[in-house]
Each structure stands twice: as C-alpha cells, then as structure tokens.
TIRO-2110 file (N, C-alpha, C; in Angstrom, 1 decimal):
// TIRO-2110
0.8, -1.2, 0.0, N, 1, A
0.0, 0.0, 0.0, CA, 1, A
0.9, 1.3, 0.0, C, 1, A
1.7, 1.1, 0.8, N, 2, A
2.6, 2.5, 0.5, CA, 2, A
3.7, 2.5, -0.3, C, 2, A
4.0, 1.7, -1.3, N, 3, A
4.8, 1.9, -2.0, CA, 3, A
3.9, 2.5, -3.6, C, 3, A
2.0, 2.2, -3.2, N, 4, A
1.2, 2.8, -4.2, CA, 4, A
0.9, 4.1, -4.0, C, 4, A
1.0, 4.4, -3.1, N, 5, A
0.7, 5.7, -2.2, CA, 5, A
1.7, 6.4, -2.8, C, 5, A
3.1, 6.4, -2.8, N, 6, A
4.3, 6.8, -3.4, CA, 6, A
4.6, 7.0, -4.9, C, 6, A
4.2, 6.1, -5.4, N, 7, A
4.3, 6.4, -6.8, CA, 7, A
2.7, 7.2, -7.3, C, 7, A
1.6, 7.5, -6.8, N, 8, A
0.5, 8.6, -6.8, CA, 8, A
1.2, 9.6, -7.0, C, 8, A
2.0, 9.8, -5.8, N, 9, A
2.5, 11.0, -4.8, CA, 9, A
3.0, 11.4, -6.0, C, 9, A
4.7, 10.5, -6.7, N, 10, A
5.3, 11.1, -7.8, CA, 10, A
4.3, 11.8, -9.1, C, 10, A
3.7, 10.8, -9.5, N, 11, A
3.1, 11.0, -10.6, CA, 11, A
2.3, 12.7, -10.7, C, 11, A
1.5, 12.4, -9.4, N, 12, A
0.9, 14.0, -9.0, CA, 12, A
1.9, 15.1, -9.3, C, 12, A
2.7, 14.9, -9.0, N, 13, A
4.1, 16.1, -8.7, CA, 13, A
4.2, 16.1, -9.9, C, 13, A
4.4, 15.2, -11.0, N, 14, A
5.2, 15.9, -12.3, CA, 14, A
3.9, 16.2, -13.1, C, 14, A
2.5, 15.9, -12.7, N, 15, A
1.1, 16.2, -13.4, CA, 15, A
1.3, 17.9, -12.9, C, 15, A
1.4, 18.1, -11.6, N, 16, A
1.1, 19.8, -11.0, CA, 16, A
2.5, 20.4, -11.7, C, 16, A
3.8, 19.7, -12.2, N, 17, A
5.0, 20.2, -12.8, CA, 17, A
4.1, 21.3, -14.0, C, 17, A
3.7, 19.9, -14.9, N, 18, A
3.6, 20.7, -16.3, CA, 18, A
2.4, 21.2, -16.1, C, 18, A
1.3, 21.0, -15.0, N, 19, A
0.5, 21.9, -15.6, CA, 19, A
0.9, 23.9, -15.2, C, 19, A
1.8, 23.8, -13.9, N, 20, A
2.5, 24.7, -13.8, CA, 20, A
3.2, 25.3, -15.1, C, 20, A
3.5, 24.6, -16.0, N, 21, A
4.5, 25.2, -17.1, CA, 21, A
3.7, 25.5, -18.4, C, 21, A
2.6, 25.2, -18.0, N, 22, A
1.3, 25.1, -19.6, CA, 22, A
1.1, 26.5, -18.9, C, 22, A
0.7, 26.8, -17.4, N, 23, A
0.2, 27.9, -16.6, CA, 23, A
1.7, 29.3, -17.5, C, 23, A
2.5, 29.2, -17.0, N, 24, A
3.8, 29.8, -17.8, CA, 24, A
3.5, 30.3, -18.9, C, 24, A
3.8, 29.4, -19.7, N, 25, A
4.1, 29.4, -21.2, CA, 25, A
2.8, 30.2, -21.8, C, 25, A
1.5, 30.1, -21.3, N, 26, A
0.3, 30.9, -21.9, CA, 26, A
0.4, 32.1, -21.2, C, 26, A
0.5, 32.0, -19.9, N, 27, A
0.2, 34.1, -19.4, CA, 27, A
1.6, 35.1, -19.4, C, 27, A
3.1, 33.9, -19.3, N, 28, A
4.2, 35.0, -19.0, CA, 28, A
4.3, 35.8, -20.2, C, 28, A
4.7, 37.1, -19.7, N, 29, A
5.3, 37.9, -20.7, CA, 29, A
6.6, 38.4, -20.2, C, 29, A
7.5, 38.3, -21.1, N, 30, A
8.9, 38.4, -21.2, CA, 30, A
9.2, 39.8, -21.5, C, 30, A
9.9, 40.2, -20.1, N, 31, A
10.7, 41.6, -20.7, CA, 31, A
12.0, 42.0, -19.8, C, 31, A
12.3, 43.0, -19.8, N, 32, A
13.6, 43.3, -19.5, CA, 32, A
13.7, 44.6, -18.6, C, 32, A
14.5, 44.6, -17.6, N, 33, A
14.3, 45.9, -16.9, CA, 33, A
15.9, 46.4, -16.4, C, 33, A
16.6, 46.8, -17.0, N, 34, A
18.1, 47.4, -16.7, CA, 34, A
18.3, 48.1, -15.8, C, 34, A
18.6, 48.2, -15.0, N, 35, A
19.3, 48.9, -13.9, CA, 35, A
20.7, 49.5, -13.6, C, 35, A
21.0, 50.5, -14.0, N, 36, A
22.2, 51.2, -14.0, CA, 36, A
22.6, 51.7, -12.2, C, 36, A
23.7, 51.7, -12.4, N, 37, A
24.0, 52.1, -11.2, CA, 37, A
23.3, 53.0, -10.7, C, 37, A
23.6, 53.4, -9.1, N, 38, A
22.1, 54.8, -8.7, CA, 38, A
21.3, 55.1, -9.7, C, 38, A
20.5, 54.2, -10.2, N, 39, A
19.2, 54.4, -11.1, CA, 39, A
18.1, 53.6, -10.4, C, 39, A
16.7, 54.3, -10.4, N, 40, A
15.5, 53.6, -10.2, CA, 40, A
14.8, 53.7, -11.7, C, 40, A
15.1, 52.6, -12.1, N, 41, A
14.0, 52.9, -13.6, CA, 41, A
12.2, 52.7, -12.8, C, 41, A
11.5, 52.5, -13.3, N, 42, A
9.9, 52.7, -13.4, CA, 42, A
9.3, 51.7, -14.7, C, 42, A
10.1, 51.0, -15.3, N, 43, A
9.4, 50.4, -16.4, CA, 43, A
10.3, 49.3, -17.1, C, 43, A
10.2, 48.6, -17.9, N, 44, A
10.5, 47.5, -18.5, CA, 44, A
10.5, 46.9, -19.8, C, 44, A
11.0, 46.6, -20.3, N, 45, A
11.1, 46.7, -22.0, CA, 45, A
11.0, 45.5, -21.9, C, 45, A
10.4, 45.6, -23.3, N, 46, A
9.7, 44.2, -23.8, CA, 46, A
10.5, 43.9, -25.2, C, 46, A
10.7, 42.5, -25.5, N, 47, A
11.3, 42.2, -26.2, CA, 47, A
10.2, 42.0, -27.8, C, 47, A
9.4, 41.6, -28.1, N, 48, A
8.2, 41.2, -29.1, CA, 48, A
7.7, 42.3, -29.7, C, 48, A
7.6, 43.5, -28.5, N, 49, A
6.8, 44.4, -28.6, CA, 49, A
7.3, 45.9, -29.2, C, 49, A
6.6, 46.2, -30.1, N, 50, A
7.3, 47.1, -30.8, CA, 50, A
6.4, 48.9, -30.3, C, 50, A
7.0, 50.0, -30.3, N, 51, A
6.2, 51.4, -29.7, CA, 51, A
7.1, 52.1, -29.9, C, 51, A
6.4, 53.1, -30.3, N, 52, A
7.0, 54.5, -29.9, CA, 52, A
6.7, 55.4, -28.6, C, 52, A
7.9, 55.7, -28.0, N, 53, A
8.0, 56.1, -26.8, CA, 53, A
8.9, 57.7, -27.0, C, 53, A
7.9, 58.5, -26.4, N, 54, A
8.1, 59.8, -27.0, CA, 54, A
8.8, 60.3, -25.1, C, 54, A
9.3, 60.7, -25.2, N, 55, A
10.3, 61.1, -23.1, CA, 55, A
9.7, 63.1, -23.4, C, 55, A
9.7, 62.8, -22.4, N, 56, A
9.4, 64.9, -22.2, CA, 56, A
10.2, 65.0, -20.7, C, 56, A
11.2, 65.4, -21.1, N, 57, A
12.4, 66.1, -20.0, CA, 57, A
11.4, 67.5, -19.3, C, 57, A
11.6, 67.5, -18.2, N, 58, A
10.9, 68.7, -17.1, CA, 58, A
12.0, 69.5, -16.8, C, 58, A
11.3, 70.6, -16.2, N, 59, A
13.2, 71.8, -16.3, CA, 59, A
13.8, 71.5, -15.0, C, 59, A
13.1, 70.2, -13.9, N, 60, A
14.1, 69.9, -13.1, CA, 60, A
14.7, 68.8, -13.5, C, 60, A
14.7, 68.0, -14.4, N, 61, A
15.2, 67.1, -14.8, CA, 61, A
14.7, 65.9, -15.0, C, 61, A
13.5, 65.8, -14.6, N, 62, A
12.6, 64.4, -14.6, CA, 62, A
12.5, 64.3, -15.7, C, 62, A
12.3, 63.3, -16.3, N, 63, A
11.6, 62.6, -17.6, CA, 63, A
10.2, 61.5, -17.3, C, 63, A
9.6, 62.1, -18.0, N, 64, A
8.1, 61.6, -18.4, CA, 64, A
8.0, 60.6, -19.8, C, 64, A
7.6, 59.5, -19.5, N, 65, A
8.2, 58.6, -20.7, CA, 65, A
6.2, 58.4, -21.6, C, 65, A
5.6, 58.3, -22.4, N, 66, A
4.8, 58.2, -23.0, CA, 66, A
4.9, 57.3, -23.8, C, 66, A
4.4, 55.7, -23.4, N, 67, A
5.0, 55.6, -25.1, CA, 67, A
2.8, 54.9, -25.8, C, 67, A
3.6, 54.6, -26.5, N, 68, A
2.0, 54.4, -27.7, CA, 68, A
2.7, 53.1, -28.9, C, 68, A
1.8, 51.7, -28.4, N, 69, A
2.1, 50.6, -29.2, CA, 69, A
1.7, 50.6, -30.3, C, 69, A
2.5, 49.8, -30.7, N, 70, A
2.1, 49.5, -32.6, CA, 70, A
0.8, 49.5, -32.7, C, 70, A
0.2, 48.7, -32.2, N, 71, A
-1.0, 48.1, -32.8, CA, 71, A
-2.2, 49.0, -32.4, C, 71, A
-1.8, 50.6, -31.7, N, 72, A
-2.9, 51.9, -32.1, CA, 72, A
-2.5, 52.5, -33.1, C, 72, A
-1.2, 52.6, -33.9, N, 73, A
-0.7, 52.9, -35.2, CA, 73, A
-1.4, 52.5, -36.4, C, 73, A
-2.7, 53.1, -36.7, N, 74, A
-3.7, 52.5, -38.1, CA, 74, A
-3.9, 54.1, -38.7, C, 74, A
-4.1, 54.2, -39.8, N, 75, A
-4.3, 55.3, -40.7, CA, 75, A
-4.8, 56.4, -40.0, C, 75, A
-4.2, 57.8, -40.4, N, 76, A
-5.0, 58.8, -39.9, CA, 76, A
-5.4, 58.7, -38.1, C, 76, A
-4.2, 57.7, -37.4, N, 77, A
-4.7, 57.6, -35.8, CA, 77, A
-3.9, 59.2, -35.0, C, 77, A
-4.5, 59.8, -34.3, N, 78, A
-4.4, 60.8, -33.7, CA, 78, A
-3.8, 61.0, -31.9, C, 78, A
-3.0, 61.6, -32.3, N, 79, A
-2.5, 61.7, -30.5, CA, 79, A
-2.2, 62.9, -30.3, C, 79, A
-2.7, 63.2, -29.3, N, 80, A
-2.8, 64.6, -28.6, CA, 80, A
-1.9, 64.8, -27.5, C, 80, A
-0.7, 65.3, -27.4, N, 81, A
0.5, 65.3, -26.4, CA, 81, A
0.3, 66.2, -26.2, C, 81, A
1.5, 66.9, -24.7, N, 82, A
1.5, 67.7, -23.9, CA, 82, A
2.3, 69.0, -24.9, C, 82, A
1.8, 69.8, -25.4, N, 83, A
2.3, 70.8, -26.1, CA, 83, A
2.4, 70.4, -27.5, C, 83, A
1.7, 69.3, -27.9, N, 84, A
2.2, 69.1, -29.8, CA, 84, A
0.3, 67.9, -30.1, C, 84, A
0.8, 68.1, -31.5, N, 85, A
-0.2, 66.6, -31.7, CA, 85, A
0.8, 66.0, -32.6, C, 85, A
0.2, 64.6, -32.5, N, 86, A
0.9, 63.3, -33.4, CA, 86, A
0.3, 63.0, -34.4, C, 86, A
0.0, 63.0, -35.9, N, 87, A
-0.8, 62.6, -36.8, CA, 87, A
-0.2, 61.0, -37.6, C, 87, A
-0.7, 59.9, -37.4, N, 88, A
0.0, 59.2, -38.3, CA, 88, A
-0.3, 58.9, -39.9, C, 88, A
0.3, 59.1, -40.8, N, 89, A
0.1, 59.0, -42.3, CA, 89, A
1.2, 58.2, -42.7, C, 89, A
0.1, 57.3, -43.4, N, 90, A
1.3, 56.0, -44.4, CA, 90, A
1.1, 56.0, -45.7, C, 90, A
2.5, 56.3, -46.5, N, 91, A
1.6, 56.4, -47.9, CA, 91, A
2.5, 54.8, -48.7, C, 91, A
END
C-alpha cells in the first residue's frame, strides 16, 4: 500500500510540474528591466513588442516617458500630447 501511495505522490508532482509550465508558457510575458548604477527605472522593455515612446524632460530634470504601441498605429490615428499633436500618415 505504501509503496502505491508513493508512486501517486510522484506521478501528482510531475502532473502539477507541467500543468505549472502550460500555466507559464500561456500568461508569461517576457521583458527586461536594466538597472544602471544609482538608477531607479519605473518600467521594462519588452522584447516582441514594438512602440513609440516619446520622453518629455521637465526643467528639473525628470523625464516623463509616453509611449503608444504598434498596434494603435492605423491610418489617420491621432494623439494629442502635452504641447504638440501626433498625426499618423502611411503612404
């Protein structure tokens, strides 16, 4: 009896392994977050993922990072920033 009890046990374990790694492989998203010396970054770059990221320097020195992904980039799409607008046109 307990040597069937034992081999359950294993079997369970490597059943909760992969479904742990099915759990992974479908929700992780992969990115990257550098850290330079005395730096606190705020964000993380993504490898897959493609944007334009517009920074607006403040006059004490802060930077304000904006960015806007690919996939709101469709004809004639419109962005309204802090002192400018963005129009996109593809010919």
């Amino acid at each position: 009896m307990a040597q069937g009890a034992g081999l359950i046990l294993v079997h369970a374990g490597i059943i909760l392994m992969f479904l742990g790694e099915l759990f992974t492989a479908t929700f992780a998203e992969e990115s990257m977050m550098r850290i330079d010396e005395k730096q606190t970054p705020k964000y993380s770059t993504s490898f897959r993922e493609i944007e334009l990221a517009i920074v607006e320097t403040e006059a004490d020195g802060i930077e304000t990072v904006k960015p806007i992904p690919l996939t709101r980039f469709e004809d004639d799409a419109f962005f309204k920033m802090n002192g400018f607008e963005l129009r996109v046109i593809r010919s």
